[in-house]
C-alpha positions as CSV (number, residue, x, y, z in Angstrom):
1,X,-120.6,105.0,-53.4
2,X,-120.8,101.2,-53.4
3,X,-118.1,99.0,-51.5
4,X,-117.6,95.7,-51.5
5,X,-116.7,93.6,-48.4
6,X,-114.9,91.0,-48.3
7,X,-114.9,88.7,-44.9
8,X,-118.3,90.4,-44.6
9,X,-119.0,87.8,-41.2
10,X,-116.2,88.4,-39.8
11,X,-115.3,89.9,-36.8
12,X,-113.8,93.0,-38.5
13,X,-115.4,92.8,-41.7
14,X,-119.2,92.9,-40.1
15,X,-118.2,95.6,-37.5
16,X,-116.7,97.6,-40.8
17,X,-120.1,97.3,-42.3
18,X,-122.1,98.0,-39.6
19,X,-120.3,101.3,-39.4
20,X,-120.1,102.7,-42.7
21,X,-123.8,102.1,-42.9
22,X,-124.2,104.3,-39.7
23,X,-121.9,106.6,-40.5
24,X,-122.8,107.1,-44.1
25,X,-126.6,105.5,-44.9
26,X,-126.7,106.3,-48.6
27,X,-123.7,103.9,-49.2
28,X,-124.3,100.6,-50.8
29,X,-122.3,97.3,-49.2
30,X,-122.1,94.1,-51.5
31,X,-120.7,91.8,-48.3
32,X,-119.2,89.0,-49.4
33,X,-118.8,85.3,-46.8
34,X,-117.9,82.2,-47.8
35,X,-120.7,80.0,-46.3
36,X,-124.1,81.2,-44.2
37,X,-122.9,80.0,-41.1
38,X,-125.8,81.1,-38.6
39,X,-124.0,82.1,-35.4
40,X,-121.5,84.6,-37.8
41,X,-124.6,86.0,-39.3
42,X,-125.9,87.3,-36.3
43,X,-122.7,89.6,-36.2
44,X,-124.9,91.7,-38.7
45,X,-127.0,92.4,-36.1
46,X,-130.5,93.0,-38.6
47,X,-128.1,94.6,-41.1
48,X,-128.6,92.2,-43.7
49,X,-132.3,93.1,-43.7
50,X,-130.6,97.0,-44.6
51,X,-131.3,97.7,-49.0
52,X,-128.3,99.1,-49.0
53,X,-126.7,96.0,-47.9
54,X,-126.5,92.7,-49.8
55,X,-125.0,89.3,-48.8
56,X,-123.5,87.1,-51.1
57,X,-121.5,83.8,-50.6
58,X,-118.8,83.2,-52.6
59,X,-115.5,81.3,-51.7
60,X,-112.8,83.8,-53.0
61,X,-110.1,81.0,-53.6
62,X,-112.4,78.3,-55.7
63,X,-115.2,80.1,-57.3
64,X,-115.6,82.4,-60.4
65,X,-115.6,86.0,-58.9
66,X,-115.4,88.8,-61.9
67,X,-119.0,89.8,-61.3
68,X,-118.6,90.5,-57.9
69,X,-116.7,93.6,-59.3
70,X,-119.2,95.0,-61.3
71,X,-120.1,99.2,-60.8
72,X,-118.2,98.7,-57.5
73,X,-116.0,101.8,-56.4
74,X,-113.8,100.5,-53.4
75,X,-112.5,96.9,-52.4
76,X,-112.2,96.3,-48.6
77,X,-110.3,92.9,-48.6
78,X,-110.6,91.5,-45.1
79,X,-111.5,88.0,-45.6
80,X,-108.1,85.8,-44.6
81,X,-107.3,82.9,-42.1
82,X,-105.9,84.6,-39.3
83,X,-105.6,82.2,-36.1
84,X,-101.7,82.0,-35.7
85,X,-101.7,78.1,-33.7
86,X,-104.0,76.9,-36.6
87,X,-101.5,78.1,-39.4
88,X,-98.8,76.3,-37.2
89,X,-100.7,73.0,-37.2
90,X,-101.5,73.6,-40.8
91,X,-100.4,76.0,-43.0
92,X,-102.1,74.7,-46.3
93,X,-105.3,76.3,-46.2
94,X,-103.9,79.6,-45.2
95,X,-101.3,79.6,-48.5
96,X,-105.0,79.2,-50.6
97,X,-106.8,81.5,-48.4
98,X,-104.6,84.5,-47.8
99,X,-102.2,84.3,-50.9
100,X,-104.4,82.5,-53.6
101,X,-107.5,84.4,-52.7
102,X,-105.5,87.6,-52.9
103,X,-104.3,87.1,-56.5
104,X,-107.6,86.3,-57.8
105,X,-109.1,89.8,-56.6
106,X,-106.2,91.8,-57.9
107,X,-106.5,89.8,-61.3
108,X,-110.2,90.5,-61.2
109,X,-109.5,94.4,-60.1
110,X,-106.7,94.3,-63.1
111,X,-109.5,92.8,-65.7
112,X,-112.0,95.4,-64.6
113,X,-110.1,98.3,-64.7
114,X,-112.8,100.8,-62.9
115,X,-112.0,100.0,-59.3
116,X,-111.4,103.7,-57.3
117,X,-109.5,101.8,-54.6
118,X,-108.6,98.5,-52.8
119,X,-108.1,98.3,-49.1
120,X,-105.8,94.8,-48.2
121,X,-106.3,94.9,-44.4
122,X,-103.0,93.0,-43.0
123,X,-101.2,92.7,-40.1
124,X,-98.6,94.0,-37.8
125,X,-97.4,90.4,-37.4
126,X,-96.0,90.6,-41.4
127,X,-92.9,92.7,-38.9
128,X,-91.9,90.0,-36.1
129,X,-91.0,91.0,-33.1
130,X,-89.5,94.5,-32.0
131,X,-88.6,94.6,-27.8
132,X,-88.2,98.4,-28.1
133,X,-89.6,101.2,-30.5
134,X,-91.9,100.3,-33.5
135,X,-92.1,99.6,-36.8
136,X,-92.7,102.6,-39.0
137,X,-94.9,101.4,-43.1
138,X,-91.4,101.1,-44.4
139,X,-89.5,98.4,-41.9
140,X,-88.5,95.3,-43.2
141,X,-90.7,92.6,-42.9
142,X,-89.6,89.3,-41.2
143,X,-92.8,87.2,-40.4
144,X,-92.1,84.3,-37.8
145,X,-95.1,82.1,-38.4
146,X,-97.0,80.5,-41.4
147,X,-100.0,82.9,-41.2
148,X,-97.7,85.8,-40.8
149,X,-96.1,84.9,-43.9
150,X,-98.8,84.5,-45.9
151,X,-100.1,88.0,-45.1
152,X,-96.1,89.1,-45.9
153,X,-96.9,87.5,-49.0
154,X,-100.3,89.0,-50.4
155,X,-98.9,92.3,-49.3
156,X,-95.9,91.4,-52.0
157,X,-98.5,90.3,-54.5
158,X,-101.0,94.0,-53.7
159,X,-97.6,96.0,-54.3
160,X,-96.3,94.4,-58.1
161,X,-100.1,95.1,-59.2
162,X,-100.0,98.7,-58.1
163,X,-96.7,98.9,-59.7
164,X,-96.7,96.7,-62.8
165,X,-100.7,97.1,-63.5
166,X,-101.7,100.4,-61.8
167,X,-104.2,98.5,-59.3
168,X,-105.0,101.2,-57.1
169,X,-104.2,99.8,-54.0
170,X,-103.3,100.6,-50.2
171,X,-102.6,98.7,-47.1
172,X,-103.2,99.0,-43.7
173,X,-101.2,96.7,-41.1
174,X,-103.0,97.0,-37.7
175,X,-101.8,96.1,-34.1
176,X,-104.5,93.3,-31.9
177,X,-108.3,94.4,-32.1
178,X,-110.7,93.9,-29.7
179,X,-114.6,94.1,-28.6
180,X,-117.7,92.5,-29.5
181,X,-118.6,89.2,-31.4
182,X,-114.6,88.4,-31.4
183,X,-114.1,84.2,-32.1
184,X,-114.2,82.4,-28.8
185,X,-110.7,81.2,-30.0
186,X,-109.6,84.8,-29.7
187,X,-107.8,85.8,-25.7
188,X,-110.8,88.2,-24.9
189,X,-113.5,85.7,-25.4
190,X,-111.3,83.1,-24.3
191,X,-110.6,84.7,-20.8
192,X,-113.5,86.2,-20.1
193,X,-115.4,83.0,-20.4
194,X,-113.0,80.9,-18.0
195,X,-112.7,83.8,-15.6
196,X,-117.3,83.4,-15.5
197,X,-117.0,79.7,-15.2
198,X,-114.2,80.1,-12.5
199,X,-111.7,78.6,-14.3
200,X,-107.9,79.7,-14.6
201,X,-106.7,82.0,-17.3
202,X,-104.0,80.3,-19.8
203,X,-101.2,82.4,-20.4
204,X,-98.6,81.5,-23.0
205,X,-95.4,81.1,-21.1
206,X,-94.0,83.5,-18.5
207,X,-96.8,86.3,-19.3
208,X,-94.5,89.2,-20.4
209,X,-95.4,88.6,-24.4
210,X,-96.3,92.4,-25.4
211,X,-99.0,93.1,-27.5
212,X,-100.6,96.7,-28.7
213,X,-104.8,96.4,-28.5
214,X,-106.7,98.6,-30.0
215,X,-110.8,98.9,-29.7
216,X,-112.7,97.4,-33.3
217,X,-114.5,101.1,-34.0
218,X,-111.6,102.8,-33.9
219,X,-110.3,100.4,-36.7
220,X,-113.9,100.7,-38.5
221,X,-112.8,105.0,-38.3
222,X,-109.2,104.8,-39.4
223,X,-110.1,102.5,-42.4
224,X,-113.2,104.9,-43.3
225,X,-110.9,108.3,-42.7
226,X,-108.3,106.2,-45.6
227,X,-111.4,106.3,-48.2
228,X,-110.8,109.9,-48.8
229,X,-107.5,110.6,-46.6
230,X,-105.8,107.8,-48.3
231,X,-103.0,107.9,-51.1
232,X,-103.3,105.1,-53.5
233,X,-99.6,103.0,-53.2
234,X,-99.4,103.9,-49.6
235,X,-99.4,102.0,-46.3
236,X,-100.7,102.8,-43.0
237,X,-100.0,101.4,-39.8
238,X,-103.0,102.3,-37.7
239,X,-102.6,101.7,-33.9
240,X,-103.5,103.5,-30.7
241,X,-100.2,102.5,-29.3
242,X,-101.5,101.4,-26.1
243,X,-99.8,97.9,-25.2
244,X,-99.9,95.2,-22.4
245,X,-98.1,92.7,-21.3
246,X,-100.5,89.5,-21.8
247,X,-100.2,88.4,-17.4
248,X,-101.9,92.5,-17.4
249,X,-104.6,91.9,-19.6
250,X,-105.5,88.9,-17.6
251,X,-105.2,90.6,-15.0
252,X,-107.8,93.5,-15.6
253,X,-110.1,91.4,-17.2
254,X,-110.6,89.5,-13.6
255,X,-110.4,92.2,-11.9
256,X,-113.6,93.5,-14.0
257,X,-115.3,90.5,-13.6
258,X,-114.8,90.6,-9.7
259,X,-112.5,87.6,-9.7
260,X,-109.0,87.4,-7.4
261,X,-105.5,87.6,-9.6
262,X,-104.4,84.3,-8.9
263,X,-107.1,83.0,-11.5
264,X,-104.0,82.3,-14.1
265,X,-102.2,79.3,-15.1
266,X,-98.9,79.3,-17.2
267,X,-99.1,77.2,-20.2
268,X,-95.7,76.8,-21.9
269,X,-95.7,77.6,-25.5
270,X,-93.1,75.8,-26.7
271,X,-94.7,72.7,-28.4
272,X,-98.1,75.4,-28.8
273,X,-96.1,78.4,-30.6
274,X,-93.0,77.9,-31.3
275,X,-91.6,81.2,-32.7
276,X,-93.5,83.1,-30.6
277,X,-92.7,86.7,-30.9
278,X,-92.3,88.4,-27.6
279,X,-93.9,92.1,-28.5
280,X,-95.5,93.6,-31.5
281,X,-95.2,97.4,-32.1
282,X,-96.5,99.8,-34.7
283,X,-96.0,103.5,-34.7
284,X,-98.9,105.4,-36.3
285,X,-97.6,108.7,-37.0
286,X,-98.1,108.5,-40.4
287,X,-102.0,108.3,-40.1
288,X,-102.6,110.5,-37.5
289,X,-100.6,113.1,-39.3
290,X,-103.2,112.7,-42.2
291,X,-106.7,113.3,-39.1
292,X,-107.3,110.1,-38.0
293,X,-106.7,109.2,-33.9
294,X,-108.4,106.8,-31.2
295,X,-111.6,107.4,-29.7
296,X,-111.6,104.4,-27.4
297,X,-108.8,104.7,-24.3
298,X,-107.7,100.8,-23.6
299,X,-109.0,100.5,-20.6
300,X,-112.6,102.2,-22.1
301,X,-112.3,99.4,-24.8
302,X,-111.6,96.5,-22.5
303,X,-114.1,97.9,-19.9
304,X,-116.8,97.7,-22.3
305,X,-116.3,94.8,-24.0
306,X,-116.0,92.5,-20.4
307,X,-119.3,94.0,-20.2
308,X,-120.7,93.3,-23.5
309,X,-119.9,89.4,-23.1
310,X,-121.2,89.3,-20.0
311,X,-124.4,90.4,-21.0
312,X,-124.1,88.3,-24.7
313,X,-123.3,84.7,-22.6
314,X,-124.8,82.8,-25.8
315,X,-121.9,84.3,-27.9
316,X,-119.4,82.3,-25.7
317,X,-120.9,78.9,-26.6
C-alpha cells in the first residue's frame, strides 16, 4: 500500500507516519510539508532516512500538485492552519489553507480517478459548543470561529465530491490531542514550560471551559483501524471521551511537575477569544462499534507526556 501524507511535519501528521511505519513496515509514505523547517523535521525522529518514507515539499494551496497522486492508494489530508487566536487575528490565510488547499486535492483525486480512499482529518470544533451530552457524525454544525469555519467548510466541499464525483472520501472529527512534539503555542507545551520556569499558568477566563483530550497514538490507531474498518461517505467522531475542565488540567500538570496549585493566573478572554465556546463534546459510539477504543487512560497520556517535555527541554525553545 502506498499513502500519502499530507501535513507530514506536523504534529499529528508526523506522529501518523511514525506509526504506520511501525505498525505496518512494508507500507510506503510519500509525506508531504510545505517548507523544510528544521526544528519540525526532527518530529520524524530518523524516519525520513526510512526507504519506505519520502519527503516532499510542496505548498498545497499555490503549487502544481497532480503528481503527487500518482500510484497512490490512500490520501491522509492533515495539513491545515489550526491555531484558533491566529484565525481570529487573521482569517485570510486559513480561507487559502484549509478551504483552497482542500479543493485542489479533491480536484486532483477527481482527475486521477485511482485513489482507494481519502482521509480529511477535521475537527470537533466544526460543532460549537454543547454544555451537556455530545455531538453524534450527524449534528448540525455551527462553527463559532474563523478556523472553525473553514474546517466546516472543506468538510462541505469533501461531501459534494463524494456525492457529485464519487471521490471516495471519509472524515474523521476528533476532540483536543495531546503528547509529544505538540507547538509550544499549544496549552500542554505552553504550561508545562511556565510551570518549569516558575511562572503562572494562563487560563482563559474563569477556568471552567471543557474540553475532551485524547492521547496522539490513540488518534494514529483509530485513523489506521478506518483504512480497512472504514466506509467510504462516512464520518467518524473518534474520542476517548475523557474531558476536563481547563483550571484541572492546570492543575495536574503542576501537580506532576511538583509545583503548588496556586501557580495560575486568569487571563480574560474577551478581547483574546471572543466566541469562545465553553465545552466541546463528541460521542464515539459509532467507531468503537466498528473495533477501535483508547489505549491511553487521560491521566496515562498527560502523565507521560509532562514527562517527555521534561526530559526534551530544547523542544520548548
Amino acid at each position: 500500500m502506498k499513502i500519502l501524507v499530507t501535513g507530514c511535519l506536523g504534529f499529528i501528521g508526523s506522529a501518523f507516519c511514525k506509526h504506520v511505519i511501525t505498525e505496518n513496515p512494508e507500507t510506503k509514505i510519500i509525506g508531504i510539508a510545505r517548507n523544510p523547517n528544521p526544528r519540525n523535521i526532527k518530529r520524524l525522529d530518523g524516519l525520513e532516512k526510512n526507504d519506505n518514507f519520502r519527503l516532499m515539499y510542496r505548498d498545497l494551496y499555490k503549487d502544481d500538485i497532480y503528481d503527487l497522486f500518482d500510484n497512490v492508494d490512500v490520501i491522509y489530508h492533515f495539513a491545515a492552519r489550526t491555531f484558533v487566536d491566529h484565525s481570529i487575528r487573521d482569517p485570510s490565510p486559513f480561507i487559502k489553507d484549509n478551504i483552497g488547499a482542500t479543493f485542489k486535492i479533491l480536484e486532483a483525486i477527481r482527475k486521477h480517478g485511482d485513489i482507494q480512499k481519502l482521509f480529511f482529518i477535521s475537527t470537533d470544533e466544526v460543532f460549537g459548543s454543547i454544555l451537556k451530552g455530545s455531538y453524534k457524525e450527524d449534528a448540525r454544525m455551527n462553527p463559532t470561529n474563523p478556523y472553525s469555519a473553514t474546517k466546516a467548510a472543506a468538510e462541505m466541499l469533501v461531501i459534494s465530491y463524494y456525492n457529485t464525483y464519487g471521490v471516495p472520501s471519509i472524515i474523521t472529527r476528533t476532540e483536543n490531542v495531546f503528547g509529544p512534539y505538540q507547538d509550544p503555542v499549544k496549552v500542554f507545551p505552553v504550561f508545562i514550560k511556565k510551570a518549569l520556569n516558575n511562572e503562572k499558568l494562563p487560563i482563559y477566563g474563569d477556568g471552567k471551559h471543557i474540553r475532551q483530550w485524547l492521547y496522539v497514538e490513540d488518534k494514529c490507531r483509530a485513523l489506521l483501524h478506518l483504512i480497512e474498518h472504514g466506509k467510504i461517505g462516512e464520518k467518524y467522531n473518534i474520542a476517548g471521551n475523557q474531558e476536563l475542565e481547563n483550571l484541572e488540567l492546570g492543575r495536574k500538570i503542576l501537580k506532576l511537575l511538583g509545583k503548588p496549585e496556586n501557580m495560575i493566573r486568569f487571563v480574560p478572554d474577551f478581547n483574546i477569544r471572543p466566541g469562545h465556546d465553553r465545552r466541546y463534546a463528541l460521542d464515539s459510539s459509532k467507531i468503537r462499534s466498528i473495533g477501535w477504543k483508547p489505549k491511553w487512560s487521560l491521566d496515562e497520556g498527560i502523565k507521560y507526556t509532562v514527562e517527555w517535555y521534561k526530559n526534551n527541554l530544547w523542544w520548548l525553545n
